[in-house]
TORTORDO-83230 format. One record per atom (N, C-alpha, C): x, y, z; residue in one letter. Coordinates in pm, whole numbers, plus 50000, padded with zeros to 5 digits. Layout:
XYZA...
//
This chain:
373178097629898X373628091229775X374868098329726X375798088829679X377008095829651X377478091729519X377888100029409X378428093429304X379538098629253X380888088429183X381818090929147X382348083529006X383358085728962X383538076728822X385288073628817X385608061628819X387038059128812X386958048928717X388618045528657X388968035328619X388298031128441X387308022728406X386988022628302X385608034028290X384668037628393X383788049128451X383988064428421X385268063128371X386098075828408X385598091828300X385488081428191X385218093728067X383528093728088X383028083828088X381828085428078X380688097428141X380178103428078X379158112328106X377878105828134X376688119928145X375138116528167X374578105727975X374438099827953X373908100127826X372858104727815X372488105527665X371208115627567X370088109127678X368728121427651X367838117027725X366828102427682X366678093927766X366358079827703X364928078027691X364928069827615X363688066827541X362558070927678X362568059527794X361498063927894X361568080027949X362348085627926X362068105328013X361418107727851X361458105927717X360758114227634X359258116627648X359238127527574X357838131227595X356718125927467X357238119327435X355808114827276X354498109427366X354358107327482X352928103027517X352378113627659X353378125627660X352928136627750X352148142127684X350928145627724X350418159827706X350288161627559X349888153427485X349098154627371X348318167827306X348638179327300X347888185127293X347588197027395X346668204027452X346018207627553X345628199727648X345478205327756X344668194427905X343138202727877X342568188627831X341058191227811X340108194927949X339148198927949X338438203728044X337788192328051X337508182627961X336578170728049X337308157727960X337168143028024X337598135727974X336008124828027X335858110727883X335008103127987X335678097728135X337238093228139X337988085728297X338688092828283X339298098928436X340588100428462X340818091928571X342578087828527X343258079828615X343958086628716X344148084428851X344918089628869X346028079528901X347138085828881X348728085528873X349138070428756X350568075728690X350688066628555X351418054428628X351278052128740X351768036828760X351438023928639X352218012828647X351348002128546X350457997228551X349838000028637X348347995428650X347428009828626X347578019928639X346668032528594X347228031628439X348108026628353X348358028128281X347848016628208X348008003828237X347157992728179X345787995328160X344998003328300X343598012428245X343498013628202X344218028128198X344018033028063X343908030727936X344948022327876X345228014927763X343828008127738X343457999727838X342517990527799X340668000627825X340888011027873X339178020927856X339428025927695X340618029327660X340908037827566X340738029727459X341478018127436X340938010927317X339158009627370X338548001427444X337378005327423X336308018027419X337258027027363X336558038327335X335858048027442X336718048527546X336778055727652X337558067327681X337418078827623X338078092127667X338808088227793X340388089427760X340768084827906X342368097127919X342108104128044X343338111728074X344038106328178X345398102328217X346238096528316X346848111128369X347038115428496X347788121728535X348718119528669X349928120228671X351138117728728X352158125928801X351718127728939X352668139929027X353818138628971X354838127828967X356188129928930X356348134928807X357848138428754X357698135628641X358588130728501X358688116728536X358348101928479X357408094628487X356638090428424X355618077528454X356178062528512X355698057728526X355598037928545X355558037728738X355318052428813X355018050328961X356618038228963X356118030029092X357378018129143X358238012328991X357418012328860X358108004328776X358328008528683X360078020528717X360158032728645X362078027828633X362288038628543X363508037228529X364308052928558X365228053028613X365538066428647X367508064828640X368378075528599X369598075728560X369908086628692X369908079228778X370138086128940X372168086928932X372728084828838X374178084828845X374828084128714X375288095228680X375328098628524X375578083928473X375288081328351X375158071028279X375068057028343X374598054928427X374018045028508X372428043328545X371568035328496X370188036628441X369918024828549X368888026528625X368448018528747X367148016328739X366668005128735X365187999628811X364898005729010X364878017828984X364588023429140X364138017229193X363158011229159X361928005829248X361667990029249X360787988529153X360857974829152X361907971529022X362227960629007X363717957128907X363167939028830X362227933028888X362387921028829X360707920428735X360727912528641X359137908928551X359277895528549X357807893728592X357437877728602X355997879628553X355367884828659X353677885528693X352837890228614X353727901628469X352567906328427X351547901728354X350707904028346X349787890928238X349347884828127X349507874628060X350017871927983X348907880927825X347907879027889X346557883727795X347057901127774X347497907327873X348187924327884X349467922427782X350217918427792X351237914027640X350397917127494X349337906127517X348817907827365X348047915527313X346827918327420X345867929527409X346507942927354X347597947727430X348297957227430X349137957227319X349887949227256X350767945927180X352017955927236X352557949627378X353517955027416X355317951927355X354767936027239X356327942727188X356247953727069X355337950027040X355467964726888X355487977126964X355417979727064X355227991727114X356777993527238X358047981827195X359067983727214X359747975827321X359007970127378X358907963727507X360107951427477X361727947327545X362107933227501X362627931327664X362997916727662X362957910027793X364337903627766X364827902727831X366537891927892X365927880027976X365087869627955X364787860128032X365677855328147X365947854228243X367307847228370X367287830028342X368057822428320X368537808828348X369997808528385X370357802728477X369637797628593X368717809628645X368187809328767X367407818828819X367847826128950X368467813729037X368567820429183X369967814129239X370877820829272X371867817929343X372277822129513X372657810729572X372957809829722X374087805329726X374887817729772X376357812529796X376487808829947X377227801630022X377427801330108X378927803030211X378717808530304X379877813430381X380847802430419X379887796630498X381027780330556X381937782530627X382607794330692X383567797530784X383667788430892X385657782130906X385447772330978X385157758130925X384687758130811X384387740630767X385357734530731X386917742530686X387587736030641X387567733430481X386557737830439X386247736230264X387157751230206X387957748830130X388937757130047X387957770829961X386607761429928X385687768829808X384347770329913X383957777329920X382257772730004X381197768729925X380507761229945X379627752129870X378837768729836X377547765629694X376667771729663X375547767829619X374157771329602X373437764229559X372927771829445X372687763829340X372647777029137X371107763129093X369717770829087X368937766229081X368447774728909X367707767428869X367367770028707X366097759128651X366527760428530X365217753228436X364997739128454X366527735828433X367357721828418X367217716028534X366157708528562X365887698828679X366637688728702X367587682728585X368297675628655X369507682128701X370007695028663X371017699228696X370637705128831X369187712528889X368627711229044X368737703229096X368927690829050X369107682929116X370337679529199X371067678429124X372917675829114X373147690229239X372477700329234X373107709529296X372267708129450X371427705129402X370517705929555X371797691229673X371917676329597X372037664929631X373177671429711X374017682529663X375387683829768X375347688429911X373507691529921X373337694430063X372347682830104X371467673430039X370437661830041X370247655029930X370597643229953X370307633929810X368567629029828X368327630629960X366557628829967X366037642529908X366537660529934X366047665029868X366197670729750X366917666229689X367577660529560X366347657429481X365707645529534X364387635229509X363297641529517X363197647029602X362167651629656X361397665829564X362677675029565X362507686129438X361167690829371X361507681929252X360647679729128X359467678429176X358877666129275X357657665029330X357117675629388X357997685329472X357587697229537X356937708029425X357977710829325X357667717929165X356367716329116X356267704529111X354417698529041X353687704229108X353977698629256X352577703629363X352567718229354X353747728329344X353087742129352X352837748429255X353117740529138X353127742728984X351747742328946X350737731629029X349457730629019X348787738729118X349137745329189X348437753629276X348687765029197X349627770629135X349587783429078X348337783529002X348297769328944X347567767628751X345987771628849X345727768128952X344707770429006X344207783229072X344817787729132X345107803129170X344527811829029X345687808228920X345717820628801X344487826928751X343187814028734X342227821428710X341627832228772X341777833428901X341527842029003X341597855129011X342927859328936X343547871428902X343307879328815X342597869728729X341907878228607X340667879428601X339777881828717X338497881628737X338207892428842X337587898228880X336837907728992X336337896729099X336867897329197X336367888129324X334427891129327X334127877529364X332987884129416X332137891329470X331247896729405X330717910729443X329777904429536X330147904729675X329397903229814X328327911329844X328057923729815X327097932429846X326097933029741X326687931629624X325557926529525X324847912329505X325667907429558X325097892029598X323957892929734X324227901329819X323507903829932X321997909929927X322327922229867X321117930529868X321037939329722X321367930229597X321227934829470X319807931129434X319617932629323X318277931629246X318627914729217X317677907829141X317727893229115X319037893928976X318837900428893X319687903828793X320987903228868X321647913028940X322557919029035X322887901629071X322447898129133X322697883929214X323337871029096X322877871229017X322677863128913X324357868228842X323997877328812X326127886128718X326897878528872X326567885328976X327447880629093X328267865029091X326947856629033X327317841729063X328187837728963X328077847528832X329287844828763X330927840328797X330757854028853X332227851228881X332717843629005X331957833529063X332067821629115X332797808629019X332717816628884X333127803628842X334837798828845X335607809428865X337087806028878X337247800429017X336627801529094X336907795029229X336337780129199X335107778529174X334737761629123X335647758929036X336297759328924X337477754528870X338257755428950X338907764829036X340307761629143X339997752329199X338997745829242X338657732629334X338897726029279X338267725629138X338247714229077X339807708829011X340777717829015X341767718428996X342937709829071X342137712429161X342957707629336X342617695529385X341007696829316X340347682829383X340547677529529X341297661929528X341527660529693X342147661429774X343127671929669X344857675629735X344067694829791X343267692929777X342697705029846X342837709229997X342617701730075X343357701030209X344957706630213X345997698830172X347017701030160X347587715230065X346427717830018X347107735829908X346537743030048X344977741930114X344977752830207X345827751730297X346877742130352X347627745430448X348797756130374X349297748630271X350017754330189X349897774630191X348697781630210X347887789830174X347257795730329X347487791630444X347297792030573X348697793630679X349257780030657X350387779730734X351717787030729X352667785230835X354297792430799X354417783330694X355227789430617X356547787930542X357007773830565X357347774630701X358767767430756X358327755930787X356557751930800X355627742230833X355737736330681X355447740230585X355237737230429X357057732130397X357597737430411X359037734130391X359547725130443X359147721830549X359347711930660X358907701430592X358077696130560X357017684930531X358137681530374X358937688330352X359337682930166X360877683830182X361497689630307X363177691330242X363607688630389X364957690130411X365597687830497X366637695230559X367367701730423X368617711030455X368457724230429X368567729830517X368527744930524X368517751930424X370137751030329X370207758130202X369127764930131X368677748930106X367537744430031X366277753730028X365767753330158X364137756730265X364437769230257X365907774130320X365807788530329X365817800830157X366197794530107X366367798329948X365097802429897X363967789929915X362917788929879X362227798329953X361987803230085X361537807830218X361677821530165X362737826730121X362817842130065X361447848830012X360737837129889X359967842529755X358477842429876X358677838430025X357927834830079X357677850230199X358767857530206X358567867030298X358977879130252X359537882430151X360317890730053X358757904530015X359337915030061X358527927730061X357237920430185X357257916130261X356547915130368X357167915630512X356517920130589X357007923630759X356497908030840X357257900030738X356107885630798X358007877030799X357617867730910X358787859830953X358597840930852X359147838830839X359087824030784X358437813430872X358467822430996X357417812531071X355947822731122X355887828531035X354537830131048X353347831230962X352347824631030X351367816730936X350737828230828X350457820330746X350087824130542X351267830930503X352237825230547X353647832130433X353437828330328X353117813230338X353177809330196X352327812230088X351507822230132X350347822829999X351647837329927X351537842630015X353467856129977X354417845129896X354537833729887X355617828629793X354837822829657X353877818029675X353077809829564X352467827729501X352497836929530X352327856329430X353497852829410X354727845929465X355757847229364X356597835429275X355707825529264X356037813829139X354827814229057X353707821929047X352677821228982X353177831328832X354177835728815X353907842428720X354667832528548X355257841428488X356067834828319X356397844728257X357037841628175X357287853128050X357787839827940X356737848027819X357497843027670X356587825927692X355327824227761X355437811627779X356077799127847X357197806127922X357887798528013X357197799228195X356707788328246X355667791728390X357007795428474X356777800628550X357667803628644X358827813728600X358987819528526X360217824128457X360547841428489X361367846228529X361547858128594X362807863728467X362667879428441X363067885928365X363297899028418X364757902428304X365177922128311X364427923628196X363727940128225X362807944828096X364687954828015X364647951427896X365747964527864X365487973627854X366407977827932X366157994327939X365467998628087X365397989628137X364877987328306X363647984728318X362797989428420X361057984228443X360597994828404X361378008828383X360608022428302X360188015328158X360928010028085X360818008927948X359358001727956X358937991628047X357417982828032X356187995328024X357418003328143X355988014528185X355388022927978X356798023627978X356738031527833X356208025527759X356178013527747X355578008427594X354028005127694X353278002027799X352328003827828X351898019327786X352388027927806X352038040027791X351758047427601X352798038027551X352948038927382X351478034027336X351028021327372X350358011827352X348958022327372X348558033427480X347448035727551X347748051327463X348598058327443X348508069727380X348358065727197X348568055627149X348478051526985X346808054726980X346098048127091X344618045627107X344038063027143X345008070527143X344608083527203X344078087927313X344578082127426X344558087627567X345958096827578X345748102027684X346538117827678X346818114427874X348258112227846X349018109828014X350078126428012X349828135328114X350388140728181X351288137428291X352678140928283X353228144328407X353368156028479X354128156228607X354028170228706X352428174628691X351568166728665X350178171928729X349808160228880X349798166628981X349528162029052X347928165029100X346928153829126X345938156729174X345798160529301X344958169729324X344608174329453X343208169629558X342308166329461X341398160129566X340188155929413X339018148329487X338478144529357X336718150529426X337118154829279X335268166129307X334058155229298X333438163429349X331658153729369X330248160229373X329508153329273X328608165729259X327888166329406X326488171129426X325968171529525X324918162629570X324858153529414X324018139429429X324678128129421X326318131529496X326958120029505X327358111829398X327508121829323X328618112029239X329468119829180X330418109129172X332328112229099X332198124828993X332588134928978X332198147628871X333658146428821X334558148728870X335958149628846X337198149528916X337938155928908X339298158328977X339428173428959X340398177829101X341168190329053X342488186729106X343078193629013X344528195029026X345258205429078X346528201829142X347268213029269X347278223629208X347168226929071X347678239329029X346398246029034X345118241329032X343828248829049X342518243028945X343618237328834X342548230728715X341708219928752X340188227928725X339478216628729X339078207528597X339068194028627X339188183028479X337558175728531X336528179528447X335678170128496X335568157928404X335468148128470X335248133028398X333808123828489X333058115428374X332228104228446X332588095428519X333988089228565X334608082528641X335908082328660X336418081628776X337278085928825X337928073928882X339508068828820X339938056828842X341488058628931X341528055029036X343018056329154X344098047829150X344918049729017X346268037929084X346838041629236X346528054929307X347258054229406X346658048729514X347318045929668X346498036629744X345668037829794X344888027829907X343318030129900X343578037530047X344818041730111X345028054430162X345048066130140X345548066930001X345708083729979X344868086229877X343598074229863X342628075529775X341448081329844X341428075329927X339578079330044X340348084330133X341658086330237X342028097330305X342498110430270X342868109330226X343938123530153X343208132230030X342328121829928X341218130629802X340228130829835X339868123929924X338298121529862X337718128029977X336348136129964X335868146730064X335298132030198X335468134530290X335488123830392X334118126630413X333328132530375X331648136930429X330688124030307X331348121130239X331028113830123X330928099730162X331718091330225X332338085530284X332058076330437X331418060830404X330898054430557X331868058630612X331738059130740X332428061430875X333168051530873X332258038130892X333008022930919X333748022330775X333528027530652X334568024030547X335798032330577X335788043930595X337328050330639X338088043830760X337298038730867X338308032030997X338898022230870X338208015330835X338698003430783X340148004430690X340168013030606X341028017130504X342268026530607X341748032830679X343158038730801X343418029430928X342898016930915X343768001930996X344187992430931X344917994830770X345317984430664X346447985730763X346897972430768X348287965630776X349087971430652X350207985630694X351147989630539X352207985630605X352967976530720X353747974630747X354837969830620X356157973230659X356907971730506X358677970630575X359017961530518X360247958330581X361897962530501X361307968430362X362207968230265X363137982430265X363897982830227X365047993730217X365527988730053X366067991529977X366197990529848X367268003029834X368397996729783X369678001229720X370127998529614X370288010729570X370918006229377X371898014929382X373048006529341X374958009029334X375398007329220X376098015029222X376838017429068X378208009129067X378638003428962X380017996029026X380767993828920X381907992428928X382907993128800X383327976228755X383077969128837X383137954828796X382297946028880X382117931628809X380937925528881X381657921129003X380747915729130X381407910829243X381897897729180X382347897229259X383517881629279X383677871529378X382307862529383X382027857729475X383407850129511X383187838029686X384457833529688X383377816029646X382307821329651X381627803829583X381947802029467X381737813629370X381757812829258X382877824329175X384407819529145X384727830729126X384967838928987X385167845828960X384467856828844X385637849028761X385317850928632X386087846028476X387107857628467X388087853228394X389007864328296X388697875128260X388517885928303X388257895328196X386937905428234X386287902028309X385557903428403X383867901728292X383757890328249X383257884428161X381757880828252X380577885228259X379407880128350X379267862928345X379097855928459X378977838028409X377147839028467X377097826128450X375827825028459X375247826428599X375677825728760X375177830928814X375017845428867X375717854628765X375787871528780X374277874428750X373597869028681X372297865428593X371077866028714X371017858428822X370327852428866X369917867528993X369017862129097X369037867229185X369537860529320X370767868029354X371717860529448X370907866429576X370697854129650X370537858529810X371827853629880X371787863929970X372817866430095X372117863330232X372927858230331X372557855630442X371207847730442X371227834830389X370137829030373X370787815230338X371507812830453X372127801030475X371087788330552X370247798530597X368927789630738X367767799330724X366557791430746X366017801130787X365697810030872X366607801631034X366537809031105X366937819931125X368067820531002X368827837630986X367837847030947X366637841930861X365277849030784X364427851630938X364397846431031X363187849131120X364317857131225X365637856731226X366427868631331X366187883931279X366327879731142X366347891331112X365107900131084X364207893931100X362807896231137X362417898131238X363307895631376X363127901131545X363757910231521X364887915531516X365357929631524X364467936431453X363587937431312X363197949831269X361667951231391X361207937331450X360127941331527X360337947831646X361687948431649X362177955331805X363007966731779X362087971931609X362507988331561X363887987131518X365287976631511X366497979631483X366447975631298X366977979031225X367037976931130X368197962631155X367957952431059X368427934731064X369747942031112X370527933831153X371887931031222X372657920331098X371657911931053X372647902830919X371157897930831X371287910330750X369387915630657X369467905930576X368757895630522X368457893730396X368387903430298X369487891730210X370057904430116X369457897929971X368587902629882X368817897329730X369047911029657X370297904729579X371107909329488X370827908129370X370477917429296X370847914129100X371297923729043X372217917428906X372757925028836X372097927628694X370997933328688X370387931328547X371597938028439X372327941228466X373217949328343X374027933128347X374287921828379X374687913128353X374147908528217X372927910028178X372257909228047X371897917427987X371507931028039X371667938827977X372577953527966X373407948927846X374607964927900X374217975427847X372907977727832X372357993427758X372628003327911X372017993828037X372068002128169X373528004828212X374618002628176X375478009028208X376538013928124X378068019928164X378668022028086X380048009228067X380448009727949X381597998027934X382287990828066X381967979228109X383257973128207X382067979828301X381197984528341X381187984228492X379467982128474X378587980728608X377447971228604X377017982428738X374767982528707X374127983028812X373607968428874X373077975629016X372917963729129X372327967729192X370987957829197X369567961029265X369647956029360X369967960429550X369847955029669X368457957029702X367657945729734X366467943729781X366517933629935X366547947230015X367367942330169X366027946430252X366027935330406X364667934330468X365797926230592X365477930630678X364167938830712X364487953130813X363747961730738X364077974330858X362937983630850X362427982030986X361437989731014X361158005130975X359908009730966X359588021330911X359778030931038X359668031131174X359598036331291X361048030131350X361978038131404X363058034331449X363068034831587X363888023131662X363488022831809X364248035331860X363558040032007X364778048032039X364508064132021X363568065931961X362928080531910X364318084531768X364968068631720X365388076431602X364678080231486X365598084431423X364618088731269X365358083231159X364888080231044X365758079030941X366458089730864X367498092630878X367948105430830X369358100730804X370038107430683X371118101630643X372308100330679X372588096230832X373548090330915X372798074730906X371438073330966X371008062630994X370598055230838X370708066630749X370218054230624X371608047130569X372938057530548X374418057430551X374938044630632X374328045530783X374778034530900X374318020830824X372858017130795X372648004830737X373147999330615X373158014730500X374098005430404X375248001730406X376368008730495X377278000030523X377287989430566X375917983930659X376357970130722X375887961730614X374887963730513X374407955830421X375617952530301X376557964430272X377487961830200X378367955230301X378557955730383X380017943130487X379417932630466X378217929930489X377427913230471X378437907930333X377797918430207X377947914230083X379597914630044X380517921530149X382017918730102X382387908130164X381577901530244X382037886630329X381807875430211X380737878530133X380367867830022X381427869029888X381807882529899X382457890229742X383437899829791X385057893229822X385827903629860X386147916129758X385857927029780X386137939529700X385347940829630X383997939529678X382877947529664X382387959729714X382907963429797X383147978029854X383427987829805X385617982329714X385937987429627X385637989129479X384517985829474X383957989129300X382837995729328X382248003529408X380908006729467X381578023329379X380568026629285X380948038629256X380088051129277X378688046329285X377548060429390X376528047029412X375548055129513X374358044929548X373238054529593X372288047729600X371078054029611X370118046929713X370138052829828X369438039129981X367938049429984X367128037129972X365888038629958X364988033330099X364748038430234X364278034830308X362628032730327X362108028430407X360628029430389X359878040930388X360228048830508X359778065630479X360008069030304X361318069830225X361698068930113X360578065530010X360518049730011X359578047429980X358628049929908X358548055030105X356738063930030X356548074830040X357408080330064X357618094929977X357478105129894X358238091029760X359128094829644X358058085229545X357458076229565X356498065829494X354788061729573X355038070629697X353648068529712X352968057529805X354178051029852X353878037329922X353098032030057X352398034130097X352358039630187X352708023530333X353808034230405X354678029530491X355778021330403X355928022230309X356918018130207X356608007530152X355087997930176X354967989130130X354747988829982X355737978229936X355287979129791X354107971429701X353167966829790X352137961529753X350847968729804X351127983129852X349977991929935X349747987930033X349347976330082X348547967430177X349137956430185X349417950730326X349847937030383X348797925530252X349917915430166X349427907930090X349417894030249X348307897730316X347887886130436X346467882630391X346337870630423X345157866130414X343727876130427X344467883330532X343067889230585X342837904230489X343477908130396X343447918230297X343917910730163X343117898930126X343037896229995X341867894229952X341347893929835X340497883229752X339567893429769X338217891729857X337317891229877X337147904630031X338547906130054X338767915830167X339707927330103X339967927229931X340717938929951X340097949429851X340227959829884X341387967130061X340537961830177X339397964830152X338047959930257X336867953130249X336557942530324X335157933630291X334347944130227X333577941330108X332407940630063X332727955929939X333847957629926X334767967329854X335977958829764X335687950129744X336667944929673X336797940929554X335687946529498X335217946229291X336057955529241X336767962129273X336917979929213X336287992629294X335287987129249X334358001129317X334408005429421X334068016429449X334118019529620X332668026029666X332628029429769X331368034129813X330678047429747X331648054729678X331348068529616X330798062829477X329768064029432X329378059829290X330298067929177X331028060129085X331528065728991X333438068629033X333518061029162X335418058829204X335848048929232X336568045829171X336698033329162X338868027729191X339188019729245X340838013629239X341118006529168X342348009829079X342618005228964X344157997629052X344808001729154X346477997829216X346497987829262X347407983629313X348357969929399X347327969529523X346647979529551X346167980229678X344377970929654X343837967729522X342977959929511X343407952029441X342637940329444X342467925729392X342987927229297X344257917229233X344667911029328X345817909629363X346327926429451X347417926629467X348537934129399X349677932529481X350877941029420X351767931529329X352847937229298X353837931629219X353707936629072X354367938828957X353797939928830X352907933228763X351687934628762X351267921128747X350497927228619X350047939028658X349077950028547X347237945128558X347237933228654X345807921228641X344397936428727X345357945028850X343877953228912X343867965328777X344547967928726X344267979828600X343577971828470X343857963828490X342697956128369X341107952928412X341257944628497X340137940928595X339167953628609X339857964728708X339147978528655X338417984328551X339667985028488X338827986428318X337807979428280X337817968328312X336367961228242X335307966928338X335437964128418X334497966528533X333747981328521X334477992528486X334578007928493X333788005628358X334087999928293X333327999128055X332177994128130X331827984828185X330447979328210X329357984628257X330167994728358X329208005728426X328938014528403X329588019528288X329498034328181X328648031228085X328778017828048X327548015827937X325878015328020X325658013328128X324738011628246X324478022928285X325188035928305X324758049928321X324138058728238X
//
């Protein structure tokens, strides 16, 4: 990573330390010798826990190796006065009931909503066109329309109808997320009571049917098949399919033609903000600030989050159950339950005494699919790019598609499934899918006057390099240059405004956030590690086999992304069983 400051950049310094590095919700006090939960690590989901044991009157301590909180959805000033979403950068998913419960705006939380949403510029080299066509998709359906018709006036038409149908598969899905999958083993060999709570939560799946009714056939293909099979059946022109195809393989090691992509795109139209379905947002002040006012929200209630405490393994009495945690420095913290935002790798491999522990449950949890295709770059830059689709205003004034999230090289999809053979044949892409955003386009708290950050969320490049290479900073250096040449073919003299950057590889990753193999959802979001399988069949309530440990992360039901739904879910689940002990 390299950083420099010219031009309008020039005077600018580090600014004062910002709201997310303060300490008003560190360390409250003393580190108590016992708490009723400890979490481990302050990701937004150990932190939504928390929040939500603590208002119900649950002694709850969070502790956090780094030290910043929000894990992936943090904000960090990696280039003096340049404030970056490191990790993850966009809010859609989180849930809507976690807003209010929490009262995350009084507790500081504001949003920059995106309209339009997604921009595709296109190259066209050779066509003879002066301007290259683009495609600028948004709220305004008839204006989707008008923009789509310049590549299909059938899928022009077609559109809107596509919108409904997945618009109603989300509405069906959603209940899902806010429930604990069915408890299979208590359904199996519980008491009659046990069996009976179980059948409860059957009931969001009988409403998803009923939701779907006789278009039910057609959502499970939707939910089974490629991408490119589902896309196929509704559009025609590439632009179009491949645009859409992104929200479909994006943080997955999965190709557009391979089957259940699409349940990976419908995790990403299922979410809203502010009441708007579908609606994607910059948090101000980056994705640290959500973490912070989650964290405001959970320390008002008097839970007590530490950073630089890193846990070291989690204690157990000798009748098998959860006693506490100790920490690297030697402190032992005993608590009645013991809750893991980190993954359900470095939860039962790395803490938890393996003698404790089925045999067949550890294979299972050390053969998760963490395959992870992402590299993630955040650049500092003194003016916005300048596309040649779309070219920049007077003055260097943001227009409305600076806003959006621009994909690159996503002219076809077949450019999405090439670049998905090279990372399987270990090379990092040759021409990566690139999405681009400029959240300082809406919000200029993240940078300094006249110049803008830029979140590259680039795929695909393998975690294992062919060749016995390694990732080391020639080879991380080598890819961001080719990812920035992609992006000066779309935006001449984008190169020249690049003022430091920060290349985040998969080793990186998971590193620096814990990921493991850099995936940012813990675990392959595939069919075969969801719902009812995650992390592992008959483990997929929370709980785990150790009485009293339980997963609160991305790595259980249901899933990664910000969503905050497994740290809530937890929480209830964790209150139910404390009142039962």
């Amino acid at each position: 990573m390299a950083a420099s400051g010219r031009g309008l950049c020039r005077a600018v310094g580090a600014s004062p330390r910002p709201a997310w590095r303060r300490a008003h919700w560190e360390a409250r006090g003393h580190l108590k010798p016992e708490y009723d939960a400890v979490v481990i690590g302050a990701g937004h989901n150990g932190l939504v826990a928390a929040a939500y044991l603590q208002r119900l009157g649950v002694n709850t301590a969070v502790f956090e190796r780094r030290h910043v909180i929000g894990g992936a959805a943090v904000t960090e000033e990696i280039i003096p006065g340049f404030k970056f979403s490191r990790a993850s950068y966009l809010l859609s998913l989180l849930r809507p009931q976690i807003y209010t419960d929490l009262e995350l705006k009084k507790h500081g939380l504001r949003l920059h909503l995106r309209n339009p949403y997604s921009f595709t510029p296109l190259l066209e080299e050779g066509t003879g066109s002066k301007v290259p066509r683009s495609l600028l998709l948004g709220t305004d359906m008839v204006e989707n329309q008008k923009q789509i018709s310049q590549f299909s006036p059938q899928d022009a038409q077609a559109f809107p109808r596509y919108e409904a149908f997945m618009n109603r598969l989300a509405l069906a899905i959603d209940p899902l997320l806010d429930t604990a999958p069915v408890d299979m083993e208590a359904f199996q060999r519980g008491s009659l009571l046990q069996r009976l709570k179980s059948l409860s939560t059957l009931k969001p799946l009988l409403q998803a049917g009923r939701i779907l009714g006789a278009q039910l056939p057609e959502y499970y293909q939707v939910l089974t098949a490629p991408i490119t099979k589902v896309l196929d059946q509704w559009f025609e022109s590439e632009p179009l399919k491949a645009t859409l195809a992104t929200d479909a393989v994006i943080g997955a090691m999965t190709s557009p033609h391979t089957p259940g992509s699409g349940y990976v795109l419908l995790h990403h139209v299922m979410g809203g903000l502010e009441g708007m379905q579908g609606a994607w947002g910059y948090v101000q002040g980056g994705m640290g600030a959500l973490s912070a006012a989650i964290a405001s929200s959970a320390a008002a209630h008097g839970a007590s989050i530490f950073t630089e405490k890193t846990v070291a393994k989690v204690q157990v009495s000798s009748g098998g159950h959860v006693q506490g945690v100790v920490l690297q420095d030697g402190s032992e913290v005993r608590s009645r339950v013991v809750l893991s935002n980190a993954s359900p790798q470095i939860t039962f491999l790395k803490l938890m005494p393996q003698e404790w522990l089925p045999e067949e449950f550890v294979e299972r949890i050390s053969q998760l699919d963490t395959r992870s295709p992402v590299t993630k770059i955040n650049v500092a830059v003194d003016r916005l790019p300048d596309f040649l689709a779309a070219p920049n205003a007077p003055g260097g004034r943001p227009l409305p598609h600076h806003q959006c999230s621009i994909h690159l090289n996503c002219e076809d999809t077949l450019l999405l499934h090439q670049a998905f053979e090279d990372a399987m044949g270990g090379l990092p892409s040759h021409r990566p899918m690139i999405e681009l955003c400029i959240p300082s386009s809406l919000d200029p708290t993240l940078a300094p006057p006249g110049c803008h950050v830029i979140s590259l969320f680039t795929q695909y490049t393998p975690y294992t390099l062919a060749g016995g290479k390694v990732w080391d900073e020639q080879e991380r250096n080598a890819y961001a240059d080719k990812v920035f040449d992609c992006i000066e073919a779309y935006a001449p003299g984008f190169k020249g405004s690049v003022l430091g950057r920060d290349i985040l590889t998969p080793p990186d990753l998971e590193r620096i956030f814990g990921l493991p193999g850099g995936n940012i959802f813990h675990c392959a979001m595939a069919l075969d590690q969801l719902y009812f399988a995650r992390p592992v069949p008959l483990h997929s309530g929370y709980r785990s086999p150790l009485q009293g440990l339980y997963l609160c992360g991305s790595g259980a039901h249901p899933g990664g992304g910000v969503m905050g739904a497994a740290g809530r879910n937890a929480a209830h689940v964790v209150f139910r069983d404390l009142k039962s002990m």
